[in-house]
C-alpha positions as YAML, in Angstrom:
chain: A
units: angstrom
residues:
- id: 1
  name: UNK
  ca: [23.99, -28.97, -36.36]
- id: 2
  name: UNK
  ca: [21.87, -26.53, -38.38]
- id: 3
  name: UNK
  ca: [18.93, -27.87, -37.77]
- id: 4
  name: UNK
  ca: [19.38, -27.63, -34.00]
- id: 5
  name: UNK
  ca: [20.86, -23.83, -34.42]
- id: 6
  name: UNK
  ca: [17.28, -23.22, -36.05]
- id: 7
  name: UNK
  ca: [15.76, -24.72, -33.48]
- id: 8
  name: UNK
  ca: [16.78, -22.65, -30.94]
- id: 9
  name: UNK
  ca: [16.56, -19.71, -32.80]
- id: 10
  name: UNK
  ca: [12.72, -20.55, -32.96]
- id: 11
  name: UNK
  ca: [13.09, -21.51, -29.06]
- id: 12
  name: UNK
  ca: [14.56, -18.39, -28.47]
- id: 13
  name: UNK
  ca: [12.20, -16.36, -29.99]
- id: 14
  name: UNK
  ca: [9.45, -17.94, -29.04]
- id: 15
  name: UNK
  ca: [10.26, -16.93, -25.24]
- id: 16
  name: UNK
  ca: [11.18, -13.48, -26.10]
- id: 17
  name: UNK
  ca: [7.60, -13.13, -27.40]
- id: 18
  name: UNK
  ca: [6.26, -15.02, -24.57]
- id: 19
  name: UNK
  ca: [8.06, -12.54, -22.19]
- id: 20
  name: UNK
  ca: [7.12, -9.01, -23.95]
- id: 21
  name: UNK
  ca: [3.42, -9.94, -24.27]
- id: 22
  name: UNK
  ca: [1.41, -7.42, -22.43]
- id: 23
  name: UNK
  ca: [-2.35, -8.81, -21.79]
- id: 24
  name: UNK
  ca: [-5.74, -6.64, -21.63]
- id: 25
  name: UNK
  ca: [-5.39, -4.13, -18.50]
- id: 26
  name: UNK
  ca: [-8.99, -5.46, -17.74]
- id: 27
  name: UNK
  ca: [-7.20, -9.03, -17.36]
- id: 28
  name: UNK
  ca: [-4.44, -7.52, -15.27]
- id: 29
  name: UNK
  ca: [-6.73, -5.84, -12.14]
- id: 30
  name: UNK
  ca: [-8.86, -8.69, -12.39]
- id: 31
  name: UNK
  ca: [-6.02, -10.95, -11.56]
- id: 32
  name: UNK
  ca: [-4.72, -8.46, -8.99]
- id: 33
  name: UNK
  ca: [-8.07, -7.77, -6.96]
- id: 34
  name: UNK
  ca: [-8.63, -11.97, -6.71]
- id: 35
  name: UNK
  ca: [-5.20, -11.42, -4.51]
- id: 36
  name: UNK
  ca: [-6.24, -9.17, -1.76]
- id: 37
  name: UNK
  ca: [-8.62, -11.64, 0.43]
- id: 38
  name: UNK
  ca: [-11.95, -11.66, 0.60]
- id: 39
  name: UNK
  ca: [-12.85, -11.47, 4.41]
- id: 40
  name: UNK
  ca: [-11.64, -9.21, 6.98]
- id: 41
  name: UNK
  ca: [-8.27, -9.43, 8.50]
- id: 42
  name: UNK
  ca: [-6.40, -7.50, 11.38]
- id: 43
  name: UNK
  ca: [-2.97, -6.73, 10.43]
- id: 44
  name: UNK
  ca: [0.25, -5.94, 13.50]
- id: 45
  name: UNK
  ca: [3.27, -4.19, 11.73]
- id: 46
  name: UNK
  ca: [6.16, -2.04, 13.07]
- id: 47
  name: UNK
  ca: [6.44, 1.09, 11.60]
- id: 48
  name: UNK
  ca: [10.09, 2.03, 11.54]
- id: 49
  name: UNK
  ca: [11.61, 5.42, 11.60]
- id: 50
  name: UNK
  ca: [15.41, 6.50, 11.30]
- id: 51
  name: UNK
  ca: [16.85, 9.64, 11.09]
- id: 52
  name: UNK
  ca: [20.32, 10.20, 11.56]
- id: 53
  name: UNK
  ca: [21.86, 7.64, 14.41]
- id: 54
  name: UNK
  ca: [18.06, 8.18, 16.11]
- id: 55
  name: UNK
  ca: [15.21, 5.19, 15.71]
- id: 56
  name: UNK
  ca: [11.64, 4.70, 16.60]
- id: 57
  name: UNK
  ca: [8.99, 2.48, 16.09]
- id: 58
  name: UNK
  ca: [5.20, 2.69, 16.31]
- id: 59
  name: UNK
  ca: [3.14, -0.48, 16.35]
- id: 60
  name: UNK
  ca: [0.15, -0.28, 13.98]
- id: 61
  name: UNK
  ca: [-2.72, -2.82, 14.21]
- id: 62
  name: UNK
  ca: [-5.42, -2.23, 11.16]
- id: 63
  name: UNK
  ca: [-8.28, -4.16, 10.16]
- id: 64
  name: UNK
  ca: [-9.06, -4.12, 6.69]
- id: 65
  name: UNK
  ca: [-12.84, -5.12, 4.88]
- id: 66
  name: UNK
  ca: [-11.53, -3.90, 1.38]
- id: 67
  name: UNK
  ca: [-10.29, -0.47, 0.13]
- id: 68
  name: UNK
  ca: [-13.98, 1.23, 1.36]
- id: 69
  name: UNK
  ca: [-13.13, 0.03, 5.38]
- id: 70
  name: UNK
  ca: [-10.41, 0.19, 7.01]
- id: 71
  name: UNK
  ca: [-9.62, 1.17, 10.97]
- id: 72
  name: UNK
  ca: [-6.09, 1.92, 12.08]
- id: 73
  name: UNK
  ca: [-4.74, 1.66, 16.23]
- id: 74
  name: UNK
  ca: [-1.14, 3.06, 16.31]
- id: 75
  name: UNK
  ca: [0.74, 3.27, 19.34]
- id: 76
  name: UNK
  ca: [4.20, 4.59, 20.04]
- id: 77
  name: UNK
  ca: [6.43, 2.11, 21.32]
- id: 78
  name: UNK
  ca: [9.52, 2.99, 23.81]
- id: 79
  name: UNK
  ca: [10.08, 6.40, 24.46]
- id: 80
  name: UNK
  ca: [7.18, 7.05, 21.82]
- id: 81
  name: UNK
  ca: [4.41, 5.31, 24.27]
- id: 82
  name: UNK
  ca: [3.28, 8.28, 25.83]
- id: 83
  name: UNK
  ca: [2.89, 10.52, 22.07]
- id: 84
  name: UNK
  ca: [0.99, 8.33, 19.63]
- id: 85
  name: UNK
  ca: [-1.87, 6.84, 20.45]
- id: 86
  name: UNK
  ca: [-3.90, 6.62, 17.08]
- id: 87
  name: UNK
  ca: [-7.31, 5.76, 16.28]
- id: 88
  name: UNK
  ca: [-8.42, 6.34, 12.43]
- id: 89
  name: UNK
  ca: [-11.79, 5.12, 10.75]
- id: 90
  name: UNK
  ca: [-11.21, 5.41, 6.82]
- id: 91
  name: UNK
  ca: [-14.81, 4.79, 4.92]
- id: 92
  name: UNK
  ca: [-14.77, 5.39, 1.33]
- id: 93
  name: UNK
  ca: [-13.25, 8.74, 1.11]
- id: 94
  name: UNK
  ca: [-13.48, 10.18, 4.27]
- id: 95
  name: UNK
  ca: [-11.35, 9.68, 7.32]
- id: 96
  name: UNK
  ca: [-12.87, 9.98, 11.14]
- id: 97
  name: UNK
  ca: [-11.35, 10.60, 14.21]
- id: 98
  name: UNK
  ca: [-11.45, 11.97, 17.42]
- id: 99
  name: UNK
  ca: [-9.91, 15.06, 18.97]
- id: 100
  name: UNK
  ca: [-10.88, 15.10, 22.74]
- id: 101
  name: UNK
  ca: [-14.65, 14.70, 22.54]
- id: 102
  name: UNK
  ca: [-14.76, 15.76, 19.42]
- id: 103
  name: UNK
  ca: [-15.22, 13.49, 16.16]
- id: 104
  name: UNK
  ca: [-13.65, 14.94, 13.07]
- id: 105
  name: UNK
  ca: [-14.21, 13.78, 9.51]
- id: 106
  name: UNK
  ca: [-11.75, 14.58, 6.58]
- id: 107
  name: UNK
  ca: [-11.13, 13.80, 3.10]
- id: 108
  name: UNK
  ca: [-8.97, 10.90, 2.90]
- id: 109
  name: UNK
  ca: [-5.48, 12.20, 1.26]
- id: 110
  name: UNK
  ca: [-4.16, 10.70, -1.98]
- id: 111
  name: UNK
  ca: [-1.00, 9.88, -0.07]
- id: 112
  name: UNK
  ca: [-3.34, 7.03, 1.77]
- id: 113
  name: UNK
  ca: [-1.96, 4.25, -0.11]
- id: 114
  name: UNK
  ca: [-2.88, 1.39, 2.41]
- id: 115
  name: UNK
  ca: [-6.13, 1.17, 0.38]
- id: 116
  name: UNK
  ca: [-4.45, 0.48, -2.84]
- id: 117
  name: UNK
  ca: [-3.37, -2.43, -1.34]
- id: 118
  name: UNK
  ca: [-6.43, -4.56, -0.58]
- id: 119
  name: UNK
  ca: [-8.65, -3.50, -3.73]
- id: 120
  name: UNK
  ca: [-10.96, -5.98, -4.06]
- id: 121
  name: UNK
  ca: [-12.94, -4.98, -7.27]
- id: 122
  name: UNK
  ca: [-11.33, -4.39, -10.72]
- id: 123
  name: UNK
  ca: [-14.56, -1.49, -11.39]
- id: 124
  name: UNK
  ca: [-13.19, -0.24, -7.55]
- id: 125
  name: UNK
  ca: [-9.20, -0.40, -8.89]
- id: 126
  name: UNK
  ca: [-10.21, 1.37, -12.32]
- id: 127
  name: UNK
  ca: [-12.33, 4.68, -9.85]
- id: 128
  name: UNK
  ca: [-8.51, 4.31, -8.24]
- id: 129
  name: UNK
  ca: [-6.85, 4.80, -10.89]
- id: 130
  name: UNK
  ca: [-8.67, 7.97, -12.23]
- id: 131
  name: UNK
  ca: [-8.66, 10.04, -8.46]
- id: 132
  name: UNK
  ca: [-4.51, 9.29, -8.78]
- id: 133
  name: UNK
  ca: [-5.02, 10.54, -12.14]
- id: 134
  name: UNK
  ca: [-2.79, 7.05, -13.64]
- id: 135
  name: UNK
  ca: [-3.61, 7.04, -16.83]
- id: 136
  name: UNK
  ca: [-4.17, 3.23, -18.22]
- id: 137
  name: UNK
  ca: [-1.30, 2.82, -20.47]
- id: 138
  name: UNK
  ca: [0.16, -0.38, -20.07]
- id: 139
  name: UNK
  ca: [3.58, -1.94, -20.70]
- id: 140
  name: UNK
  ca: [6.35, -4.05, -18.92]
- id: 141
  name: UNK
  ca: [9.23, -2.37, -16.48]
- id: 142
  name: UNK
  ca: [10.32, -4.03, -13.56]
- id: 143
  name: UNK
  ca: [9.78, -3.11, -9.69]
- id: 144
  name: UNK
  ca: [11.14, -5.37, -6.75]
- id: 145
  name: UNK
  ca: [13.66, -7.02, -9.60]
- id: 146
  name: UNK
  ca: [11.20, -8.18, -10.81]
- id: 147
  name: UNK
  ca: [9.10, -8.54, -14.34]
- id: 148
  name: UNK
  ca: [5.80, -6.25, -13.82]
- id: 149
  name: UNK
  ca: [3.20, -4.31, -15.54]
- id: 150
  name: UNK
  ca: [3.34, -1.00, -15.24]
- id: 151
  name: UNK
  ca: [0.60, 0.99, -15.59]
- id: 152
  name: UNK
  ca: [0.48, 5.21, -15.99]
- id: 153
  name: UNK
  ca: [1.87, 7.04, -18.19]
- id: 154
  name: UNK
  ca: [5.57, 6.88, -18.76]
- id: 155
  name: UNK
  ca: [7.80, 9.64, -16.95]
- id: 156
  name: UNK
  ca: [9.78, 11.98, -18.85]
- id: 157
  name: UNK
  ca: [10.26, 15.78, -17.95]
- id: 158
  name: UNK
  ca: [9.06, 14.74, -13.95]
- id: 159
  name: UNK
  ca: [7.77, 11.49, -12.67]
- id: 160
  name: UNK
  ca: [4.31, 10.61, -13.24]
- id: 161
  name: UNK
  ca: [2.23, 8.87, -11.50]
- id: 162
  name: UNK
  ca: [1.88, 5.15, -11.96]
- id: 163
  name: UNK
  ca: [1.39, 1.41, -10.32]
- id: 164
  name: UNK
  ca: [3.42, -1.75, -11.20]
- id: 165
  name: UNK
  ca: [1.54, -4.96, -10.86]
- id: 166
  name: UNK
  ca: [3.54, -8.00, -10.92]
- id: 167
  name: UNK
  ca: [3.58, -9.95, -13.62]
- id: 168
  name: UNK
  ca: [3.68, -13.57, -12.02]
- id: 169
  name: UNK
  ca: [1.67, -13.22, -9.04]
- id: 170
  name: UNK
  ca: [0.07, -9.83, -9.91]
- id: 171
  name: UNK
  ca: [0.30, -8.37, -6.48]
- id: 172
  name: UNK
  ca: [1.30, -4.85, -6.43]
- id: 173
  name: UNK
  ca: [5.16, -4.30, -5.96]
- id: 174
  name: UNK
  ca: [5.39, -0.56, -6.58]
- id: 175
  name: UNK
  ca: [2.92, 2.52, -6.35]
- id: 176
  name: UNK
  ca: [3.95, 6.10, -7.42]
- id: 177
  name: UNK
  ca: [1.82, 8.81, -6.05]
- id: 178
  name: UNK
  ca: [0.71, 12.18, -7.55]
- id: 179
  name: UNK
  ca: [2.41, 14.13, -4.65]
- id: 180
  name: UNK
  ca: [5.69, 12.42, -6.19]
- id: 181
  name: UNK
  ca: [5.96, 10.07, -3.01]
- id: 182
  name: UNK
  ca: [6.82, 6.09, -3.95]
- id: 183
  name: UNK
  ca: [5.97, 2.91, -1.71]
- id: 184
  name: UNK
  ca: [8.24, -0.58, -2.69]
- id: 185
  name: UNK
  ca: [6.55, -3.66, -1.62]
- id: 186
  name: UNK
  ca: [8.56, -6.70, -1.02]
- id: 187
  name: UNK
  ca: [8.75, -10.02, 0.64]
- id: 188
  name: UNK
  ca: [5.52, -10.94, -0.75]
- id: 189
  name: UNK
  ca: [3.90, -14.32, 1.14]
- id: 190
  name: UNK
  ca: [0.74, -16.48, 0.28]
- id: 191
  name: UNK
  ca: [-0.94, -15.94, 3.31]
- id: 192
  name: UNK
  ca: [-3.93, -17.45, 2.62]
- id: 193
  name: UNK
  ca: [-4.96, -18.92, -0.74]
- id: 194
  name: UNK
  ca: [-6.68, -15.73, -2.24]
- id: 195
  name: UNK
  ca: [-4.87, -13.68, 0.00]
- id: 196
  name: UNK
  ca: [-0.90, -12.14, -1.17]
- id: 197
  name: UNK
  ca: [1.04, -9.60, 1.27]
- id: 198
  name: UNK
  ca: [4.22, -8.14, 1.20]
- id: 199
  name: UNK
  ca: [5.45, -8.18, 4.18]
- id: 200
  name: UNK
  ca: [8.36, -5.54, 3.65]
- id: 201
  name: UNK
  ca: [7.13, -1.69, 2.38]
- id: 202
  name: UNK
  ca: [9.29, 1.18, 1.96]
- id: 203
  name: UNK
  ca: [7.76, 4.64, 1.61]
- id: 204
  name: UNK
  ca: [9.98, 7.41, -0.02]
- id: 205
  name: UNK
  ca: [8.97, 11.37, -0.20]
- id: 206
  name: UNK
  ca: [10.80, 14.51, 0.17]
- id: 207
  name: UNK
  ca: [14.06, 12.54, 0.84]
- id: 208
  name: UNK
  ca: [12.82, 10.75, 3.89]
- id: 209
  name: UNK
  ca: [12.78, 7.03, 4.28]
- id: 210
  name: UNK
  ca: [10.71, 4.85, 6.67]
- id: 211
  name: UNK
  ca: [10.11, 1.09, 6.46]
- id: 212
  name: UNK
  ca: [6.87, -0.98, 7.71]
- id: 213
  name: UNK
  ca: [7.29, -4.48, 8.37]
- id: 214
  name: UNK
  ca: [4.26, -6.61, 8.70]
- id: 215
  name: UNK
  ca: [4.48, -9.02, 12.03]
- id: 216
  name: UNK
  ca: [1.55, -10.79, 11.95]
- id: 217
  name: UNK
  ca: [-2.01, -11.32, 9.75]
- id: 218
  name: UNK
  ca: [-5.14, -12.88, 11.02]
- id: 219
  name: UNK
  ca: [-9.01, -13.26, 9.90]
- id: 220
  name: UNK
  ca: [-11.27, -11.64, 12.04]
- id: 221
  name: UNK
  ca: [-14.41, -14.29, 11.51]
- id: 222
  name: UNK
  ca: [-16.42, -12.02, 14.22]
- id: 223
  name: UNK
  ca: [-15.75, -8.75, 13.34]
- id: 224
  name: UNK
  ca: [-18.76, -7.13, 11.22]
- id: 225
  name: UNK
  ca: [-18.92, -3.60, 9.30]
- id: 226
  name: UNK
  ca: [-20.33, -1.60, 12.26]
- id: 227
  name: UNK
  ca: [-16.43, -2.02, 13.38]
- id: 228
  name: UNK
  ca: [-16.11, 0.49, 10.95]
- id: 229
  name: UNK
  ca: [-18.70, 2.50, 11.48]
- id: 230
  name: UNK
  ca: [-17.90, 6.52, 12.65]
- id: 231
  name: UNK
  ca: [-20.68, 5.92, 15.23]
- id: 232
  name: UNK
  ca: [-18.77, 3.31, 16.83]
- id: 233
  name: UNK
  ca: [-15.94, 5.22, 17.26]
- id: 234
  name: UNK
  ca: [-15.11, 6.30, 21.11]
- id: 235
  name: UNK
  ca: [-11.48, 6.84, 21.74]
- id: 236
  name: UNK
  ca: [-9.50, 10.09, 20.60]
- id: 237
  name: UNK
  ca: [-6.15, 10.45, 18.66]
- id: 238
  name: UNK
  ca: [-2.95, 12.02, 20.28]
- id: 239
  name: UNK
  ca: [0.28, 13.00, 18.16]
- id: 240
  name: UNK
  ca: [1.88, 14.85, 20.87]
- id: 241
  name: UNK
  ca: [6.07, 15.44, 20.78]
- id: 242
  name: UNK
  ca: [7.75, 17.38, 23.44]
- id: 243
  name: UNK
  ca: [10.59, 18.05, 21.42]
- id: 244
  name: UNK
  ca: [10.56, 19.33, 17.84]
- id: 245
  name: UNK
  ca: [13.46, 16.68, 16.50]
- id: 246
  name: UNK
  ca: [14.41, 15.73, 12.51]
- id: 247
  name: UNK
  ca: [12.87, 12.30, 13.86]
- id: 248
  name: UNK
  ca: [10.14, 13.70, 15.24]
- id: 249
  name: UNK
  ca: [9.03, 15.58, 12.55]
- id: 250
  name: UNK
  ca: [9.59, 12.82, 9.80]
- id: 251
  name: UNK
  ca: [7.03, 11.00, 12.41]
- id: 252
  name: UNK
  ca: [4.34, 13.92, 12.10]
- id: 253
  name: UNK
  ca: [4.43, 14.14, 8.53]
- id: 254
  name: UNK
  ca: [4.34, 10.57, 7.99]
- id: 255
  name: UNK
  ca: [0.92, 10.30, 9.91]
- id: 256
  name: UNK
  ca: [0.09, 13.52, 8.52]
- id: 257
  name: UNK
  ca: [0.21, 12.25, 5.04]
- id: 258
  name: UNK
  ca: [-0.35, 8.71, 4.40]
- id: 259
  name: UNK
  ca: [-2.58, 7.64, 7.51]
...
C-alpha cells in the first residue's frame, strides 16, 4: 500500500510539472505560424450583428496570402443589401479602397486583427507583437476553457494587451488589443493538414458584441498576388444607412475599426 501511495505521489507530480512547463516563446510562434496554411484561401463567413431585439448580417468573402495580403468583399444581406457593399485591399500596413473613382490608401488600424490570424512567419508574428506593443512575457492562463500560453504582460491596474496561443494545437484562441477591444476564437477545425481555423469569433469593445461565423474555406490554386495588388482594384466601397439606429451604428464602427 505505501509503495503504491508513493507511486502516485511521483505520478502526480510528475504531471503537474508536465502541465506548468512553459517552453521557449521562439518554440511557441513557430508552432503557431506552421498552423495558418501555406497557400491562398478564400474564406465566406456571416458577420452577425444584434442589438436589442434587432439583427443583421453581412456576408464577408476574404482571400488571404498571409498577414501582408489580404482582400475583403462584404455585402449586406436582407434589408442591408442595398448599404454595404465592401471592397478592401490590405498590403502590409496600408489599406486601399475606393470612394467613387477615387482610390484611397490608409494605415491599416491596430484593431485589424484578421491578420493576426494567418501569420505565417514567427520573425513576421514577433514585428506583430511589438506594433501591439505585447510585450513577450510568457506563462500559462486559459482562453476558450482551455490550457494556453499567454503572452503580454499581465493586467493589473487596466488590461493590457496580450495573445493566448493554445497550448495543444497552438492556434490562437484569444487576442487582446491595445484599444482594449478582445476577439474569442472557438470551434477550431483541421481544415487542411497545416491549416487550423476557428470557425466561431466573438469581438468585444465598448460594450458591443458581434459574432462571425465562418461558412465555408477553400484554396484558391489560380489566384496569384496581383489579386492583391491596389492597381487591380476597380470597384468602390459603400457604407451607406438611411437611418441612424443603435444597430446601425454598432455596424459603422465595426467596419470602421477592425476592417
Amino acid at each position: 500500500m505505501m509503495k503504491f501511495l508513493i507511486y502516485l505521489i511521483t505520478l502526480l507530480t510528475k504531471v503537474q510539472s508536465a502541465q506548468a512547463y512553459v517552453p521557449d516563446i521562439n518554440f511557441i510562434l513557430d508552432k503557431s505560424t506552421s498552423t495558418t496554411g501555406r497557400q491562398i484561401i478564400s474564406i465566406d463567413q456571416d458577420v452577425i450583428f444584434k442589438v436589442g431585439t434587432e439583427e443583421a448580417i453581412v456576408q464577408e468573402t476574404w482571400f488571404i496570402e498571409g498577414d501582408k495580403n489580404l482582400k475583403l468583399v462584404a455585402r449586406g444581406k436582407g434589408s442591408l443589401a442595398q448599404n454595404i457593399n465592401l471592397h478592401y485591399l490590405y498590403n502590409a500596413k496600408n489599406k486601399t479602397s475606393m470612394m467613387g473613382k477615387n482610390k484611397i490608401t490608409n494605415s491599416i488600424s491596430n484593431d485589424f486583427f484578421q491578420k493576426l490570424l494567418f501569420i505565417r512567419s514567427s520573425a513576421a508574428f514577433k514585428n506583430h507583437l511589438i506594433e501591439l506593443s505585447i510585450k513577450p512575457d510568457l506563462r500559462l492562463s486559459r482562453a476558450d476553457g482551455r490550457i494556453s500560453f499567454a503572452i503580454g504582460q499581465p493586467s493589473a491596474a487596466y488590461l493590457n494587451p496580450q495573445i493566448w496561443i493554445d497550448q495543444d494545437d497552438f492556434v490562437i484562441r484569444k487576442i487582446r488589443l491595445p484599444s482594449g477591444a478582445e476577439i474569442e476564437l472557438s470551434e477550431v477545425v483541421m481544415v487542411f493538414k497545416d491549416l487550423w481555423i476557428a470557425k466561431s469569433q466573438l469581438v468585444h469593445w465598448d460594450g458591443h458584441l458581434v459574432q462571425i461565423k465562418i461558412k465555408n474555406i477553400s484554396l484558391r490554386l489560380n489566384m496569384t498576388l496581383s489579386g492583391f495588388s491596389p492597381q487591380n482594384l476597380d470597384q468602390a466601397s459603400e457604407v451607406n444607412f438611411v437611418n441612424k439606429n443603435s444597430l446601425n451604428e454598432t455596424i459603422d464602427q465595426f467596419y470602421k475599426r477592425f476592417r
